[in-house]
C-alpha positions as a LaTeX table, in Angstrom:
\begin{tabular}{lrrr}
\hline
Residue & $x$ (\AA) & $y$ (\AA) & $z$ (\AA) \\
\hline
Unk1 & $-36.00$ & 21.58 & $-0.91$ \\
Unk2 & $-32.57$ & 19.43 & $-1.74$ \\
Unk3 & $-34.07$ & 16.80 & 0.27 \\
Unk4 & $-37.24$ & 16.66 & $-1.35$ \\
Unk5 & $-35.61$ & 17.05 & $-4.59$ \\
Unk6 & $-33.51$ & 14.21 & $-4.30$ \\
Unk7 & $-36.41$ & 12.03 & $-2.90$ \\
Unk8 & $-37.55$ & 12.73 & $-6.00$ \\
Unk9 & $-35.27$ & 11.13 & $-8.10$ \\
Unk10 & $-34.99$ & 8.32 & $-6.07$ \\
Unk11 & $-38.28$ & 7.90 & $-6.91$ \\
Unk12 & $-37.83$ & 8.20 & $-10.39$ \\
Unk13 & $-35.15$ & 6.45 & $-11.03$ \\
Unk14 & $-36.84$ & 3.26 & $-9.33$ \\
Unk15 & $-39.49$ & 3.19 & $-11.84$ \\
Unk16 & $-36.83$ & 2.62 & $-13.99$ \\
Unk17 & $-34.84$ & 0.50 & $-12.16$ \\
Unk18 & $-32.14$ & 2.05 & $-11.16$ \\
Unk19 & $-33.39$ & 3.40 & $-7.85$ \\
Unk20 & $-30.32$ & 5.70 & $-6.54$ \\
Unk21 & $-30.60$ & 6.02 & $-2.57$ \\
Unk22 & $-30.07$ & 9.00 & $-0.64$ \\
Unk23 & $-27.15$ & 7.71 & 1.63 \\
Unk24 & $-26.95$ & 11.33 & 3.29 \\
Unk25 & $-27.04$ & 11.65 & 6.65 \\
Unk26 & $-24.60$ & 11.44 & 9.65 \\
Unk27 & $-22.86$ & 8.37 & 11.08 \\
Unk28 & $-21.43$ & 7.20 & 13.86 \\
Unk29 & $-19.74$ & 4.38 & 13.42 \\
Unk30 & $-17.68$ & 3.29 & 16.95 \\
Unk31 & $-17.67$ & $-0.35$ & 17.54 \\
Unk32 & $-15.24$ & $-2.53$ & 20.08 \\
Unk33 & $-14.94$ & $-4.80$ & 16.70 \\
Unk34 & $-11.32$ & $-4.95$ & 16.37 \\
Unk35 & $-9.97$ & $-4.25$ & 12.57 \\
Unk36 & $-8.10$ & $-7.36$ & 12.38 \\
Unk37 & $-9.39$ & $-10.84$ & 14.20 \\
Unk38 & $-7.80$ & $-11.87$ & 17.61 \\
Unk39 & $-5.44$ & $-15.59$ & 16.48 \\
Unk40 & $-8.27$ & $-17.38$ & 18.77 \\
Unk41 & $-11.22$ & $-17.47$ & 16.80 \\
Unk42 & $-9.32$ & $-18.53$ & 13.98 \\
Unk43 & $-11.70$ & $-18.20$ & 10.35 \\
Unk44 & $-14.51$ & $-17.46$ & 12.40 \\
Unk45 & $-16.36$ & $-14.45$ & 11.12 \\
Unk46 & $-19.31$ & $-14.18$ & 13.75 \\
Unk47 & $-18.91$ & $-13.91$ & 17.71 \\
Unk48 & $-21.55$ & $-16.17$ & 19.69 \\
Unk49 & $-24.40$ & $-13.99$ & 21.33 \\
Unk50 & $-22.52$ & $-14.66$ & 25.19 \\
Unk51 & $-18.70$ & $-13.72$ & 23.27 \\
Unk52 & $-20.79$ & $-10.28$ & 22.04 \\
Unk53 & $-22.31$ & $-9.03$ & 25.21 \\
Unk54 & $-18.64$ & $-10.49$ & 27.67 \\
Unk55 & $-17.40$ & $-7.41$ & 25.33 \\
Unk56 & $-19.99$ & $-5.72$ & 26.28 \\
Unk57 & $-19.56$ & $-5.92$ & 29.67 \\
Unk58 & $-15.66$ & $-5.94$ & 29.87 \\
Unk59 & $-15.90$ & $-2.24$ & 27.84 \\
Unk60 & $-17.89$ & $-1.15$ & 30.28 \\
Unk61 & $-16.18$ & $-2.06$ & 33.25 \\
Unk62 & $-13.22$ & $-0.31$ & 31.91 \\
Unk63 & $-15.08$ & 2.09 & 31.32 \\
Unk64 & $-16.65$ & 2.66 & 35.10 \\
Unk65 & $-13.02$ & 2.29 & 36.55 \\
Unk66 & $-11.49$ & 4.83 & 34.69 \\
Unk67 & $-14.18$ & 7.30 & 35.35 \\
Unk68 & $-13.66$ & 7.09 & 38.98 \\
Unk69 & $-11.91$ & 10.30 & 40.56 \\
Unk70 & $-8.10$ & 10.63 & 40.69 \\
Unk71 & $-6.41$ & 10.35 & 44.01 \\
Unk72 & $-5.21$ & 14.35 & 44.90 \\
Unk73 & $-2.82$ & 13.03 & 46.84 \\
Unk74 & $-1.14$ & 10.24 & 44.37 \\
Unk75 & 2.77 & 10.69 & 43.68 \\
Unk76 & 3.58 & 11.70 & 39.96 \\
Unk77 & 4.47 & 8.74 & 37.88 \\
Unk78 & 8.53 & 7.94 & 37.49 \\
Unk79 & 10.89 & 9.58 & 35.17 \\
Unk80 & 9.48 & 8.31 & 31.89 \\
Unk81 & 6.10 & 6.70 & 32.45 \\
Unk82 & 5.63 & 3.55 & 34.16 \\
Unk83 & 5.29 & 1.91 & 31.07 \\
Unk84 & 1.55 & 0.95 & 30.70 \\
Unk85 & $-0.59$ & 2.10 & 28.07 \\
Unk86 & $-0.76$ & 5.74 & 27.81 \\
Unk87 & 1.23 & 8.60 & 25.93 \\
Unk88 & 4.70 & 8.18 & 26.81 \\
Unk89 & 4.46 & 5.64 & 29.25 \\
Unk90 & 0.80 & 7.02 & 30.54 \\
Unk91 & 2.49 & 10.27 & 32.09 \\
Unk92 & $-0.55$ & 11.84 & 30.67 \\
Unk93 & $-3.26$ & 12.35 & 28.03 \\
Unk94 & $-6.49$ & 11.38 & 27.30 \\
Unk95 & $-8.60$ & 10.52 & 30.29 \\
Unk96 & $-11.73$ & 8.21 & 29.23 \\
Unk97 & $-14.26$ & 11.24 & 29.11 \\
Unk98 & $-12.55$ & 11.87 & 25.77 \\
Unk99 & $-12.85$ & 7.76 & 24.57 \\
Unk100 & $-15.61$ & 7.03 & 22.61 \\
Unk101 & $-15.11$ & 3.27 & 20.90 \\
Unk102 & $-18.62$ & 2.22 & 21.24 \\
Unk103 & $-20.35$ & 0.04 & 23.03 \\
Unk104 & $-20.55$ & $-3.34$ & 21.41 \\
Unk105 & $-19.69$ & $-5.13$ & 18.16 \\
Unk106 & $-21.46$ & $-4.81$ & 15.30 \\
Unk107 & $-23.87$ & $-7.08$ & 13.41 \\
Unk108 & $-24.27$ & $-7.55$ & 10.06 \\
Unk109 & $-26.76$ & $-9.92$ & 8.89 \\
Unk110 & $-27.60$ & $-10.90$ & 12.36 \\
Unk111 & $-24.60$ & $-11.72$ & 13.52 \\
Unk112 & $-22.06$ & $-10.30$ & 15.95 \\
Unk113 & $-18.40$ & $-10.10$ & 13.98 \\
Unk114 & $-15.51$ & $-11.12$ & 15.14 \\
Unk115 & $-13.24$ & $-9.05$ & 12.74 \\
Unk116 & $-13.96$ & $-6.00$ & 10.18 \\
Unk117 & $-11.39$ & $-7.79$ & 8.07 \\
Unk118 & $-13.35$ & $-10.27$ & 6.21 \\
Unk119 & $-10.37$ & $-10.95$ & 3.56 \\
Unk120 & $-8.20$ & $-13.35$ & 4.32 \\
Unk121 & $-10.59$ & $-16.07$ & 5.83 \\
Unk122 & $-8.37$ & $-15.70$ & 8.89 \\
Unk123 & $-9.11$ & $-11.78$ & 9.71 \\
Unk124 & $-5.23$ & $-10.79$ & 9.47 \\
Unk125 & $-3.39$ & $-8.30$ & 7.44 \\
Unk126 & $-2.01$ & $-10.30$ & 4.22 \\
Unk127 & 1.72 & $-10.51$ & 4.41 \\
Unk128 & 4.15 & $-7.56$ & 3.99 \\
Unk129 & 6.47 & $-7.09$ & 0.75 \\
Unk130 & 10.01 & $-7.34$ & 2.32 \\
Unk131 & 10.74 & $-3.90$ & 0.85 \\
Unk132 & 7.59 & $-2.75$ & 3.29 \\
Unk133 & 9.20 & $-5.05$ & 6.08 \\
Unk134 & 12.53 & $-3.26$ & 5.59 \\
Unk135 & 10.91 & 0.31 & 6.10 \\
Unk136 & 9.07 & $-1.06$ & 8.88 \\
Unk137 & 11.93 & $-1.76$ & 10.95 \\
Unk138 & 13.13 & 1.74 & 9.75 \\
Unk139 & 10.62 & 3.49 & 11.16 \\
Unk140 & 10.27 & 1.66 & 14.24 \\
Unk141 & 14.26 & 3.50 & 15.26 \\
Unk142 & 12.33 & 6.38 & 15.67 \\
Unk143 & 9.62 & 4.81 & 17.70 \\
Unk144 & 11.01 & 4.43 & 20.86 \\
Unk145 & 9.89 & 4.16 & 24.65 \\
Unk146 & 9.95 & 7.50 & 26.78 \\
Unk147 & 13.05 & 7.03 & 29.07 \\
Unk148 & 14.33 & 10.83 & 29.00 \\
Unk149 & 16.80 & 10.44 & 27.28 \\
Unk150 & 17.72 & 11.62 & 23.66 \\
Unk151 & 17.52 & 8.35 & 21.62 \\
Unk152 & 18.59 & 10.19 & 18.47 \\
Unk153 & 21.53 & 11.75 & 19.58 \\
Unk154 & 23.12 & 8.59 & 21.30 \\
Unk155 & 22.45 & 6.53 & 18.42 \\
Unk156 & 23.36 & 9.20 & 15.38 \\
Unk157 & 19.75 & 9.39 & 13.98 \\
Unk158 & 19.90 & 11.83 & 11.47 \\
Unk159 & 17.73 & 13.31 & 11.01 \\
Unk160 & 16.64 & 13.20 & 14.58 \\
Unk161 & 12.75 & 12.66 & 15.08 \\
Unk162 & 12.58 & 16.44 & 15.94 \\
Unk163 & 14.32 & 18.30 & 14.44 \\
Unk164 & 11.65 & 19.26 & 12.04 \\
Unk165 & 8.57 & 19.97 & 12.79 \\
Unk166 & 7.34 & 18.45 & 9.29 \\
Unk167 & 8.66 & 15.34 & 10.24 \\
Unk168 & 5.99 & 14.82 & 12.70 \\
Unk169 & 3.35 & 13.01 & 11.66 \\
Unk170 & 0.35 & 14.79 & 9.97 \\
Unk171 & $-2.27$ & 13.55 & 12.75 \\
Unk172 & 0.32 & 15.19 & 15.20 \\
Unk173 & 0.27 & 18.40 & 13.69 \\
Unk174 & $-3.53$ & 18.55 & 12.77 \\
Unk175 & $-3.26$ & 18.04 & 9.05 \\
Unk176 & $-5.42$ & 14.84 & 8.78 \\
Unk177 & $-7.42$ & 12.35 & 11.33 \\
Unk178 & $-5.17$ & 9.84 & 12.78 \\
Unk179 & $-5.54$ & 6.28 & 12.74 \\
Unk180 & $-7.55$ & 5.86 & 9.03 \\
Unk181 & $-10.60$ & 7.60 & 10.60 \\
Unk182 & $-10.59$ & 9.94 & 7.21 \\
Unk183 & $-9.68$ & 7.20 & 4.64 \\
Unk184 & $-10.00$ & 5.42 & 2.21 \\
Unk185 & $-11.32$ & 3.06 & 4.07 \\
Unk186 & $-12.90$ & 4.76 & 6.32 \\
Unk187 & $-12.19$ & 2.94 & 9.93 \\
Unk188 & $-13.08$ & 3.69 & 13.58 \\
Unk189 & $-10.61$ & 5.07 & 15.72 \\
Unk190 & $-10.80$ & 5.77 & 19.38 \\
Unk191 & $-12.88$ & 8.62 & 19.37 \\
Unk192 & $-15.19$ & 11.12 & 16.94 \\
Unk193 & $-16.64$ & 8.85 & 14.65 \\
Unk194 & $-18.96$ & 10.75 & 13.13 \\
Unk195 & $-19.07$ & 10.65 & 9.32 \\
Unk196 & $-21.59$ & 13.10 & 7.47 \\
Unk197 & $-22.91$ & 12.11 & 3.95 \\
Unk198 & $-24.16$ & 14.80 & 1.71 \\
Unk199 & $-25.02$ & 13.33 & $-1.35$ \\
Unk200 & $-26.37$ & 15.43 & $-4.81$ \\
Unk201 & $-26.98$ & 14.24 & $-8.31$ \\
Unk202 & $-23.09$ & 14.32 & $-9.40$ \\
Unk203 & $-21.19$ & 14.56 & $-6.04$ \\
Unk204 & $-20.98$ & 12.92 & $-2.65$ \\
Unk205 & $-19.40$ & 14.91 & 0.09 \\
Unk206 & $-17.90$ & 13.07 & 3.11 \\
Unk207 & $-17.52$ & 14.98 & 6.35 \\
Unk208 & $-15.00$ & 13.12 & 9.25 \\
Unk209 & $-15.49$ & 14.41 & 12.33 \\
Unk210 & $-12.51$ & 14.27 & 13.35 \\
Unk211 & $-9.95$ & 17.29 & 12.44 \\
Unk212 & $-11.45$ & 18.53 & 9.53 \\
Unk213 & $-11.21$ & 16.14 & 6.84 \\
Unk214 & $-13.69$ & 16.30 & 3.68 \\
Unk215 & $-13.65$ & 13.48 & 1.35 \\
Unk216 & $-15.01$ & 15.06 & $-2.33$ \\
Unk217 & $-16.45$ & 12.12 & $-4.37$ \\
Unk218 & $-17.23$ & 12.91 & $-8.16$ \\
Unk219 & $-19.94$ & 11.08 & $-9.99$ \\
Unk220 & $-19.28$ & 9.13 & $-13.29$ \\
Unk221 & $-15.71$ & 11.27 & $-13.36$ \\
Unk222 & $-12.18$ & 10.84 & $-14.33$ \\
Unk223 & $-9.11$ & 10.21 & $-12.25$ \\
Unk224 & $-7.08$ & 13.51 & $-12.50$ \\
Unk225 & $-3.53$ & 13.26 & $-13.92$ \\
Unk226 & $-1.15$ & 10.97 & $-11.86$ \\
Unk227 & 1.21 & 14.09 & $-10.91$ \\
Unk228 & $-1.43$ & 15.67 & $-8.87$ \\
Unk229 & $-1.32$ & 13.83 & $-5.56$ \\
Unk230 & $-3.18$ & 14.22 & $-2.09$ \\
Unk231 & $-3.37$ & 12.33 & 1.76 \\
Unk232 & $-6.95$ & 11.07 & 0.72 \\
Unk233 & $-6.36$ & 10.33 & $-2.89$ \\
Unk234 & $-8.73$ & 10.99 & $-5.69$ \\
Unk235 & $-12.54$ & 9.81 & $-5.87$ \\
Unk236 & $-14.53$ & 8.48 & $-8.21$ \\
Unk237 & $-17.86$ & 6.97 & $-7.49$ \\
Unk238 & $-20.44$ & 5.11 & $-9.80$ \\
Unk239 & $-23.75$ & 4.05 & $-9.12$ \\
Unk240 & $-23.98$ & $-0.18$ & $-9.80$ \\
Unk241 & $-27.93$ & $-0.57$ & $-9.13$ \\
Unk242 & $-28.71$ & 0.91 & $-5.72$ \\
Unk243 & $-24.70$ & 0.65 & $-4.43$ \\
Unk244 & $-22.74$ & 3.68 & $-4.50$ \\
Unk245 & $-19.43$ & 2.44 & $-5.92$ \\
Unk246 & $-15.79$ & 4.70 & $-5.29$ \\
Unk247 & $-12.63$ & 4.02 & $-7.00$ \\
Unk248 & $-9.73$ & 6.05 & $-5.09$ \\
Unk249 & $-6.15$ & 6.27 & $-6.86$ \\
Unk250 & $-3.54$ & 9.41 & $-6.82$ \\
Unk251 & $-2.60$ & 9.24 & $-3.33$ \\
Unk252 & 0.47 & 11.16 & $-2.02$ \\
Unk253 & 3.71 & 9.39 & $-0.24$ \\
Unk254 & 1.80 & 9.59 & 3.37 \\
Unk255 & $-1.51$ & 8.12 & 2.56 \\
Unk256 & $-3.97$ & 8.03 & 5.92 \\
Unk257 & $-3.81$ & 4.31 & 6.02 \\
Unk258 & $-0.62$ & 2.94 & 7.97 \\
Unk259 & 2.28 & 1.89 & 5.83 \\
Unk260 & 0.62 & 2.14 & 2.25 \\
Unk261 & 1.97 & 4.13 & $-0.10$ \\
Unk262 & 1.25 & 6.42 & $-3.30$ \\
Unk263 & 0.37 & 3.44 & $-5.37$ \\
Unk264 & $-2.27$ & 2.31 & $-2.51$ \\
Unk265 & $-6.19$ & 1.89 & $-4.80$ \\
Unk266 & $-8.99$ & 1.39 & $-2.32$ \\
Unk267 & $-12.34$ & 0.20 & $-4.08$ \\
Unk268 & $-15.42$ & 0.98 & $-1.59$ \\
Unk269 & $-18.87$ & 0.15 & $-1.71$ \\
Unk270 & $-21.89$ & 1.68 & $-0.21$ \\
Unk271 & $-25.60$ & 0.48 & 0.06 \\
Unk272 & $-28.09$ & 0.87 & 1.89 \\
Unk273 & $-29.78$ & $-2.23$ & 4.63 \\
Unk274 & $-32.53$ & 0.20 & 5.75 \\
Unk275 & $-33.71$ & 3.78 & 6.62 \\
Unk276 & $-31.03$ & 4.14 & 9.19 \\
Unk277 & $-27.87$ & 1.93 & 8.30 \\
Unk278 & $-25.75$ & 2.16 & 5.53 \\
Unk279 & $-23.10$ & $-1.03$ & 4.72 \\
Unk280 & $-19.82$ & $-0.23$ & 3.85 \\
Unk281 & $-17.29$ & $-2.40$ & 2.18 \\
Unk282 & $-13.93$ & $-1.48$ & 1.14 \\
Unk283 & $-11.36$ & $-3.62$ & $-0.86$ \\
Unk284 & $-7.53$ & $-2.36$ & 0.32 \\
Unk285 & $-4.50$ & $-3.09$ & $-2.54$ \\
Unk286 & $-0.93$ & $-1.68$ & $-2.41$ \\
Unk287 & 1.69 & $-3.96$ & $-4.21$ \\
Unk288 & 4.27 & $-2.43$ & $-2.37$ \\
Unk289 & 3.43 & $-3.10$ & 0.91 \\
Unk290 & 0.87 & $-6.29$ & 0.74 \\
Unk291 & 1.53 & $-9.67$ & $-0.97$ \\
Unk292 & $-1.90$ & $-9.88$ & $-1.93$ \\
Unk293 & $-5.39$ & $-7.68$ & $-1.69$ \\
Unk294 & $-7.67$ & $-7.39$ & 1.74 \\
Unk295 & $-11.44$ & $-6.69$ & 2.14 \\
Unk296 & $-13.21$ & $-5.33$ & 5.12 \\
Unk297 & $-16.62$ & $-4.25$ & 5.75 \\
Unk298 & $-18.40$ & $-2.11$ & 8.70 \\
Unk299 & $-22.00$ & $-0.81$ & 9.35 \\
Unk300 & $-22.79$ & 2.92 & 9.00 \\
Unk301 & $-25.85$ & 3.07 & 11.69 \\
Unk302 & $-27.07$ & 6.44 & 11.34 \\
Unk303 & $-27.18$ & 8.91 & 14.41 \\
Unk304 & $-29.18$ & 12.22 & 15.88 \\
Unk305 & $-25.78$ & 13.50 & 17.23 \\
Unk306 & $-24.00$ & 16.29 & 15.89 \\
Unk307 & $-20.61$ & 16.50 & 14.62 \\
Unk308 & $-18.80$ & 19.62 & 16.52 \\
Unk309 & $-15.71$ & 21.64 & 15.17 \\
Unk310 & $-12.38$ & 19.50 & 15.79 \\
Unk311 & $-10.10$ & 21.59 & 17.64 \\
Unk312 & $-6.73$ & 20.17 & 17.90 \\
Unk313 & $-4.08$ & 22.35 & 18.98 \\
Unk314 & $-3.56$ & 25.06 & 16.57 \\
Unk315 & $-3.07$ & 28.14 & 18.20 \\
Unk316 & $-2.00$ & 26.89 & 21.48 \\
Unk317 & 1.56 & 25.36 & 22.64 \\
Unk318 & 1.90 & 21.81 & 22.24 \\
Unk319 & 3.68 & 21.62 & 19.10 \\
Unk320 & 6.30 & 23.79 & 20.47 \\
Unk321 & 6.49 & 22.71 & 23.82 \\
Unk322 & 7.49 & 18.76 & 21.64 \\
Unk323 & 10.02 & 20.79 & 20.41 \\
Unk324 & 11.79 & 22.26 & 23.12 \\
Unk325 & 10.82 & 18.92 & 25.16 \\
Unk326 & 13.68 & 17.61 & 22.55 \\
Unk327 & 15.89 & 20.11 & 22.64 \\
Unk328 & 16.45 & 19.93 & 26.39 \\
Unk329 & 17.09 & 16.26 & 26.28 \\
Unk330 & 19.29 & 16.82 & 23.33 \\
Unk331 & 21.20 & 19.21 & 25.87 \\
Unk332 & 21.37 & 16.91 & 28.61 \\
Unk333 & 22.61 & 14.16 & 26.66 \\
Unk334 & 25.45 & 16.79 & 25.32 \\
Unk335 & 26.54 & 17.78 & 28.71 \\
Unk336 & 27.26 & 13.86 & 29.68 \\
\hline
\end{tabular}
């Protein structure tokens, strides 16, 4: 009956001229289309056909030899990782059963891109405010190679990456998506992509897949007071015509999109191409952090799949078993 109601107005409002799409529906929206444009294709926005489908095929030759069965009899890896990609050195984590980047790069307009940056010409990330570069470099003491050994302690961190658990990250302890899979924007990460639109007449609800992370989008409302703060900020949409327009301010200090912070304002933009894609376009601005604006766009192509219940690890004994990981090095590093 919602559906048919909403059809409906559609309708309705077209004969008036300001036809209002449904954009509900789920989305999956994996691509190999990097966020920001590798140096060598300089200002080009579009890949050749042969440069789309060598990604193509290099994906999925990854893809075929990680699936092959482990060795029973290989040796465990050295004290620490050996040092290729992986958590902590590739000592262990995801296998590829749980990867799911997509298959290809997207096209928009016909044509394979290169980037989902768009703005500046050259793909990249404007350049950082030195205050942003300065708590960069910060943050990266505490992001160190696994070697076994208690970083923190050696080097009088304090406070020591664990010795909280609410200094972990929120995507660590289940709190919100990692990467910016949640938003604003809204960006694909290495795995559930699925976003689920349900859209009435004065609200559109976002669903992300991953964790549990619903985005509530108001219709022709007001920004709440600038004391009251959250990860995803606060959501405003307009219709412009037949593009769903959403103005997010109010962020807290630990927005989901790397480095920004509480004065981060994404602008996003959603139409519709046809029955089964949506466009999305999002315009990124944090003075603190950026010298300058960046724009970005990626296709919503719509999908029969269905998103399941997110997991993580509440409940079980990975969040304590980081913790005691660290307080046994901390020991060991004691006893020297």
């Amino acid at each position: 009956m919602q559906r048919i109601f909403l059809s409906a107005l559609t309708a309705l409002a077209a004969c008036y001229g300001q036809a209002r799409p449904d954009l509900s529906g789920t989305y999956d929206i994996a691509t190999l289309t990097p966020l920001t444009r590798p140096a060598k294709f300089g200002e080009r926005l579009a890949l050749t056909a042969e440069e789309a489908r060598a990604i193509e095929r290099q994906e999925a030759a990854i893809v075929a030899a990680t699936n092959q069965k482990s060795d029973p009899n290989r040796s465990a890896p050295p004290a620490g990782g050996d040092g290729s990609q992986g958590p902590a050195g590739n000592v262990g984590g995801y296998n590829s059963f749980w990867v799911d980047r997509g298959t290809g790069a997207f096209q928009i307009d016909g044509k394979f891109r290169t980037s989902i940056i768009t703005s500046p010409a050259n793909g990249q990330l404007p350049a950082m405010t030195p205050e942003a570069i300065k708590k960069a470099r910060e943050r990266a003491k505490y992001n160190r190679p696994n070697d076994g050994v208690a970083f923190w302690i050696k080097e009088g961190l304090k406070p020591g990456p664990y010795d909280d658990p609410e200094l972990r990250p929120l995507a660590e302890r289940c709190l919100l998506a990692f990467g910016t899979s949640s938003g604003p924007p809204m960006l694909p990460v290495m795995y559930n992509n699925l976003k689920r639109i349900v859209q009435t007449n004065d609200t559109v609800m976002i669903l992300n897949e991953m964790v549990h992370d619903a985005r509530i989008i108001r219709i022709n409302g007001k920004h709440e007071p600038p004391e009251i703060r959250r990860w995803m900020g606060d959501s405003i949409g307009r219709w412009e015509g037949a593009t769903l327009v959403v103005d997010t301010t109010n962020f807290n200090d630990t927005p989901a999109l790397f480095s920004a912070t509480r004065d981060l304002h994404v602008v996003e933009r959603f139409s519709r191409i046809d029955a089964k894609t949506l466009r999305y376009q999002f315009t990124v601005e944090d003075p603190n952090v950026w010298t300058k604006p960046w724009s970005g766009e990626i296709l919503f192509p719509a999908t029969d799949q269905r998103g399941f219940e997110y997991a993580c690890h509440e409940g079980n004994y990975s969040f304590e078993g980081i913790l005691k990981g660290a307080r046994i090095l901390e020991k060991e590093v004691e006893k020297k």
